[in-house]
N, C-alpha and C positions, 0 to 999 in steps of 0.2 A: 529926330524922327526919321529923316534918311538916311542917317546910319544903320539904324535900328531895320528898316525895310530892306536894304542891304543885306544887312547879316541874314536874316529871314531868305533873300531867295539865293547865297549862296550855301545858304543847309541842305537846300533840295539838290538831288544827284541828276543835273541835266542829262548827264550821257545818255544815264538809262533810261531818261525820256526820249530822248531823241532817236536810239535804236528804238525803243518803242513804237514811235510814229513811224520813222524807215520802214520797221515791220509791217505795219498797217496799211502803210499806202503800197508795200509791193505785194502786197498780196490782195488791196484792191484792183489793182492792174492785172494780177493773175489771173482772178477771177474773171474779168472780164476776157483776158485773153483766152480764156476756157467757153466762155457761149455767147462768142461776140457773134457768131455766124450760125447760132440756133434762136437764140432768147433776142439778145440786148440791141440798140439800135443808138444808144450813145450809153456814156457812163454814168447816166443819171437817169436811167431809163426804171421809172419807177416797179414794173412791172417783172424785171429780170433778177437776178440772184446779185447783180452789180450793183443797181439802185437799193434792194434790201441790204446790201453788205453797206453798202454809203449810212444808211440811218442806225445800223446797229454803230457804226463808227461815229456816228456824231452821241449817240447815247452813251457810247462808251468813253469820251472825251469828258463828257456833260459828268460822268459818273467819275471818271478821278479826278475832278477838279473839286466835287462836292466830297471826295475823300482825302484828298491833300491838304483845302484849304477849310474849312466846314467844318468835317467828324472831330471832335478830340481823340485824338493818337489812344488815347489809356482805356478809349471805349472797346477794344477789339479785347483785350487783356480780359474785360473784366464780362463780359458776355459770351466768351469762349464753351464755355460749357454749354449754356441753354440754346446756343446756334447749332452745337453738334449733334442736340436731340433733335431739336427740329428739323436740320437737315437728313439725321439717319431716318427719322418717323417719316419724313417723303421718300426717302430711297424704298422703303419697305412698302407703302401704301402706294406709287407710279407704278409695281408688279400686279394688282391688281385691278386697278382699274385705266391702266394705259392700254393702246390699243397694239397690235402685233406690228412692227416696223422692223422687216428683214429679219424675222427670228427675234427681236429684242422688246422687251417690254420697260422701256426707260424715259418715256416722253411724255408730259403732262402736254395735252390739247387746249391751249385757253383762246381758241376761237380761233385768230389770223396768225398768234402765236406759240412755239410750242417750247416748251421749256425742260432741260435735262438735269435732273437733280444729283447728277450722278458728276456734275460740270464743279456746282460748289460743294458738292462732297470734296475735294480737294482743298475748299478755302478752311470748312469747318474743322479737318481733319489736321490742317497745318495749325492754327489757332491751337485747337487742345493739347495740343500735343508741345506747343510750344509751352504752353501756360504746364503743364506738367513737368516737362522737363528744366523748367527752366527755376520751380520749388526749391527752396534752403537744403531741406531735406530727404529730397530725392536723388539714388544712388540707383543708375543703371547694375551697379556691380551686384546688388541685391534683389533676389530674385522675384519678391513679390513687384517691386518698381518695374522690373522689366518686362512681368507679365502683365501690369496696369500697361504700359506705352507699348508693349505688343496688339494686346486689345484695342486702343482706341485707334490704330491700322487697319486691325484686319477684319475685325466686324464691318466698319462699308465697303469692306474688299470683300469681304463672300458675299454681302447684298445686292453688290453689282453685281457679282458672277453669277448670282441667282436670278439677273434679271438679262442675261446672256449678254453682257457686255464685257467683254474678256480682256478687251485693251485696255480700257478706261480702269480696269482691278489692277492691271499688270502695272500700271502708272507708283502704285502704293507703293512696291516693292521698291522703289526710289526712295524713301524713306528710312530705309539702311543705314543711306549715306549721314542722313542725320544725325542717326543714333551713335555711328562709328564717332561721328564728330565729338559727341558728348560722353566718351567713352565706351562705349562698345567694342567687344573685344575685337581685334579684325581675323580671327579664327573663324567668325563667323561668316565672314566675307566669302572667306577661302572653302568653309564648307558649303554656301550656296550653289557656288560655282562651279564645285566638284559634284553636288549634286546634279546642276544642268548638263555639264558634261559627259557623266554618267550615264542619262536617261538619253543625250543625244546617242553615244556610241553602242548603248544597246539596244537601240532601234537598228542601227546602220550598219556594225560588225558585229551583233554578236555579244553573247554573255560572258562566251569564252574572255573575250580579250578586252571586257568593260571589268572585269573581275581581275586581270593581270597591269591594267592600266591603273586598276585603284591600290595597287602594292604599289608600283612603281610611285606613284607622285606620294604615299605613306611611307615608303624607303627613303626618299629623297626629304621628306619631312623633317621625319629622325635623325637623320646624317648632319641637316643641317642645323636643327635645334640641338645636337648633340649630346644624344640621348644614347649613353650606357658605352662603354668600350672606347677603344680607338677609333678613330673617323675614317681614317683608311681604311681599316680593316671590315667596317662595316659596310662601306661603299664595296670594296671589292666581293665582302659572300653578300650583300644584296643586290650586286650588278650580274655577279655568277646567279645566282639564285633566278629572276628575272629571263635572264637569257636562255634559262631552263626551260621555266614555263613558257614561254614566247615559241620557243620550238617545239612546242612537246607535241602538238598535233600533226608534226614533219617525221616525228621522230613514231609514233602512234601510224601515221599512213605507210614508213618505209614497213614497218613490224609486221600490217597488214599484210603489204604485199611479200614479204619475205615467206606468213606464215600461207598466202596463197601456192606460192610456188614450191613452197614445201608439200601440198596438198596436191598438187599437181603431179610430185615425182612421186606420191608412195600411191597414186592412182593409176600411173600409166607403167612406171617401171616396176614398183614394186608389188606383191598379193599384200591387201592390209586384211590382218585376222580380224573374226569378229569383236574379238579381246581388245582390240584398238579403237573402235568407234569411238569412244567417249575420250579420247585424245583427238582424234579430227572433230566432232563435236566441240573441244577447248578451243580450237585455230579458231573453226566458223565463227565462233563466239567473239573473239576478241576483238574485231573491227567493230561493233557495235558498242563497246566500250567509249562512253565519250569524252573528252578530255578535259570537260569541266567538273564530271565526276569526282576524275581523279585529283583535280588543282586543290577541287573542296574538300576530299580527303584529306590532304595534305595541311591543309589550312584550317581544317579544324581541328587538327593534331597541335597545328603550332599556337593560333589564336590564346585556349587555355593557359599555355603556357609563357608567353606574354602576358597576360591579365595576373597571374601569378608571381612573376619577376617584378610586374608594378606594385603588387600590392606590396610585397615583401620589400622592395628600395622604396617605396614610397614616392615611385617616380608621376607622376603627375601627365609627364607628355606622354606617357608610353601608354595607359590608360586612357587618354582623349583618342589618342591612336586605333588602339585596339576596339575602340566604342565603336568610334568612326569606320573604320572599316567593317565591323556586323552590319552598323545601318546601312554603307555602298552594299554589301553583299544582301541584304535584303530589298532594298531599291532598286536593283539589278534582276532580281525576281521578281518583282511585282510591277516593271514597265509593259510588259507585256500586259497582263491586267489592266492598270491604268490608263492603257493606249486605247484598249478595244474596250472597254466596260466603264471609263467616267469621261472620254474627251467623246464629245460630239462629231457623227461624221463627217461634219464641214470641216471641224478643225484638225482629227485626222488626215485627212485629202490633203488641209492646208501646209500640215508638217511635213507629209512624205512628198509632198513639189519641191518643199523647199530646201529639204534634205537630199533631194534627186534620187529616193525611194524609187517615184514613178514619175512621168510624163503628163502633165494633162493640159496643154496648151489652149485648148478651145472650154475646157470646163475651168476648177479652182484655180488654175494657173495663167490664165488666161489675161489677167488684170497684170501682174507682174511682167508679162512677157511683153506685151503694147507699152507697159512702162519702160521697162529695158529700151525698150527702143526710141520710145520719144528721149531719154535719156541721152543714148548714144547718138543718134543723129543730129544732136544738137552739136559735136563737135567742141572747139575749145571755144568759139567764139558766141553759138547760138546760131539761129537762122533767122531771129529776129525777131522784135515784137509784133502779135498775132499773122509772122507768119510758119508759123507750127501747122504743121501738116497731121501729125498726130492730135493734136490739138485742136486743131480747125475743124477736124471731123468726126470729132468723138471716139476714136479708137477707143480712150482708156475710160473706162467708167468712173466713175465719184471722181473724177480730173478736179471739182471745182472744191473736195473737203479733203477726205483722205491722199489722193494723187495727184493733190496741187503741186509739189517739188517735181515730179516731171515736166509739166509746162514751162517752171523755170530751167530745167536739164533744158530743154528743144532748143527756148527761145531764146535764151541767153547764154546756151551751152554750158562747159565747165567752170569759167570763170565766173558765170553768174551764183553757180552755187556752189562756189568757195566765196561767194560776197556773203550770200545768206548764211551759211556755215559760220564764216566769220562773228556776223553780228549774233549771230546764236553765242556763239563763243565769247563774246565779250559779253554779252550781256549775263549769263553765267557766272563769269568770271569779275566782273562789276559787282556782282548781286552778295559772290563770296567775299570780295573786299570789303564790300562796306559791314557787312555781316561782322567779319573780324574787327573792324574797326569800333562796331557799339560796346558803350559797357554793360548795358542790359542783357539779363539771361535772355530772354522772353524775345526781343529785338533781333540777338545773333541768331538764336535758334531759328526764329518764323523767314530771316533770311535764307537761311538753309535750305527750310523746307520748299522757299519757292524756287531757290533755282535745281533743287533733286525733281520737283514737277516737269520744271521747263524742260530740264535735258533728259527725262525718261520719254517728255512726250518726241524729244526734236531725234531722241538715237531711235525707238521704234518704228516713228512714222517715214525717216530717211531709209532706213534698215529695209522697211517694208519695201518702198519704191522702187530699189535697187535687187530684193531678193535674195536680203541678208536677214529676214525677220519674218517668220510668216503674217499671211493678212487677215490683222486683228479688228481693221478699222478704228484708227483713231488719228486726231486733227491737229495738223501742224500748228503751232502755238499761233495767234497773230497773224496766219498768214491764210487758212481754212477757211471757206465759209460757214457762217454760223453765228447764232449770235448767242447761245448760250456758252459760246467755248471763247469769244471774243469775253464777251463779258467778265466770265471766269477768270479768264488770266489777266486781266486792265485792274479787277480789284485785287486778286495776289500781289501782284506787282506795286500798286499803287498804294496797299494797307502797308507793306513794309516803306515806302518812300516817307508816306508819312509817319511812321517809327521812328525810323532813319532820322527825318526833320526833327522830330520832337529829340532827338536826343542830341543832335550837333548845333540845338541852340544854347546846352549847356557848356558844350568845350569848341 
């Protein structure tokens, strides 16, 4: 019998209980050290955002212990479907009758409590998805399988965005990593990113050279998948070729002023006959020629004739190539669009601060920049617990959900959040171990998917703090205040432990 209670609690993975709690208690101290000197009057002060974060933390104890030791493990498998309706049916039904919170329609009112359905849209969405992927006979590589697990993603990723919660959608796209894991091709990786890429530089330089930047990394592609010809040879006429276009706006401004100063001499030196007009006429003309015209000239001369070379060798890359590049050259014309006619003005303002577009230190940017600073004047060591001076005075707004990592930058300086970081890091990287370690499809997968949650939520909300992300609002895992996001992540966390257990009582 004590044997047997033995093997039982070393199945359960302490570590990531233990950063779990780490988590919890410093980010109840955070909290407090955020409105010890407005609200709270001790740490238990029932009345301040300290003593509510204390009871969501004793319920969220109370709630994985009765999912560790309690739930049978095989019950999330097999209810995985009818929780994802019922969670998407609230995601859909809180846009109508929630009340307006900052622009957002996401919060059910249930009296002293409020509740975000948009919190366990992650737990339901990880469950399905697991229970799908993890079928005999489901095959990412085939295409109707990849639009089922595409769908069961992005359906409450547009009901969030419909309900203006833009972080918490952005969260989904962490689900990639899942699918690369289960096979997915990672071309798709590389096209995401190319995408973002894209839309950042032609906001910021220009179509011209979002359109010369999308050859170059599709030359570089080719060269290295080694696709058609010799590899030197093709590196050298697409490094000529590149260096072409790159200049060609230098080469376009010297022409200009060449043909000005030609204009100059048959104006002042020479009589130009009326028979000439339409030759000075051609000079004027030619500086308004723009040099993306001419790129697309060119490239839509060559484009066809790729897509012809593919068809006829039957080459495969050179085809994904030449796809690829139409959609960059269409996406490149349509961010402008997309910027000013589907993103919201808030979150325009948001991208050009954080792009350094424009300046807006006392309006959108204004949160980022008191953060920067309680960041940086915390120094390598901190200034100390509650004594943060950005912190003690409310400089930075939402300090106690979304700009909770500042208060730890102040008061514990750099090394404090390389501690947090850390534990972030391991517990990630815990959550992927033991992941590899199950034999069950359904166990590795839902592994996955909680630590692609954790680290979408802990790179955007760090990202944001610092003025690497724009501000999307959303809550560092464990350490935010809140009880629907506390909640959220204690049973993620907790449904896989006990997976986890139920399967390393058999090896």
């Amino acid at each position: 019998m004590i044997e047997q209670h033995t093997h039982k609690r070393q199945s359960i993975d302490w570590a990531i209980i233990g950063v779990y709690l780490a988590l919890v208690l410093i980010g109840w101290l955070n909290i407090y050290a955020s409105v010890h000197s407005s609200e709270a009057t001790s740490l238990f002060d029932w009345t301040s955002r300290t003593g509510k974060q204390f009871v969501w933390i004793l319920t969220s104890l109370g709630l994985a212990t009765f999912i560790l030791f309690l739930l049978p493990p095989r019950l999330w498998e097999g209810i995985s479907i009818p929780f994802y309706i019922v969670v998407t049916f609230l995601l859909v039904v809180v846009i109508f009758v929630s009340n307006d919170v900052k622009g957002s329609h996401s919060w059910f009112d249930l009296g002293p409590i409020r509740f975000q359905p948009a919190e366990i849209s992650k737990i339901s969405t990880s469950l399905l998805l697991s229970f799908v992927l993890s079928q005999q006979n489901f095959r990412l590589s085939r295409f109707k399988d990849f639009m089922l697990a595409a769908a069961i993603i992005v359906l409450p990723m547009l009901i969030i965005v419909a309900e203006s919660e833009t972080g918490s959608a952005l969260v989904y796209t962490g689900f990639i990593f899942v699918l690369y894991r289960e096979g997915f091709s990672g071309w798709w990786l590389g096209l995401i990113g190319l995408v973002i890429a894209l839309f950042i530089s032609t906001l910021t330089v220009g179509s011209y050279w979002s359109v010369v930047g999308l050859i170059a990394v599709l030359l570089l592609i080719a060269t290295l998948s080694g696709t058609g010809g010799h590899p030197w040879r093709r590196t050298l006429a697409g490094a000529l070729f590149i260096l072409c276009m790159a200049f060609l706006p230098a080469l376009l401004e010297w022409g200009s002023n060449l043909a000005e100063a030609h204009l100059d001499y048959l104006n002042h030196r020479i009589w130009v006959p009326q028979e000439h007009e339409s030759a000075e006429n051609f000079w004027t003309f030619l500086p308004e020629i723009k040099p993306i015209y001419i790129l697309l000239a060119l490239l839509a001369g060559a484009t066809p004739f790729l897509l012809y070379l593919a068809y006829r060798e039957k080459n495969r890359t050179v085809a994904i190539l030449a796809g690829a590049f139409l959609l960059g050259v269409a996406l490149v014309f349509s961010t402008d669009y997309i910027f000013e006619n589907v993103l919201q003005p808030h979150q325009q303002s948001r991208i050009e601060v954080l792009l350094g577009m424009k300046e807006d230190l006392a309006g959108v940017g204004y949160n980022v920049h008191q953060s920067k600073i309680a960041i940086g004047s915390g120094g390598l060591l901190g200034k100390g617990f509650l004594q943060g001076t950005q912190t003690t005075f409310g400089f930075v707004p939402e300090q106690t959900t979304d700009f909770i990592f500042c208060t730890v930058g102040e008061e514990w300086g750099f090394l404090g959040c390389l501690v947090i970081i850390g534990l972030y890091t391991f517990l990630i990287a815990r959550l992927i171990l033991d992941a590899e370690r199950c034999r069950g499809n359904f166990t590795r997968i839902y592994g996955y998917c909680v630590a692609s949650c954790i680290f979408m939520h802990l790179f955007i909300n760090v990202g944001m703090t610092v003025g690497l992300m724009p501000v999307i609002g959303i809550p560092l895992p464990l350490l935010s205040y809140g009880g629907s996001s506390l909640w959220a992540f204690t049973i993620l966390i907790f449904i896989f432990l006990a997976l986890y257990r139920n399967e390393k009582k058999y090896f």
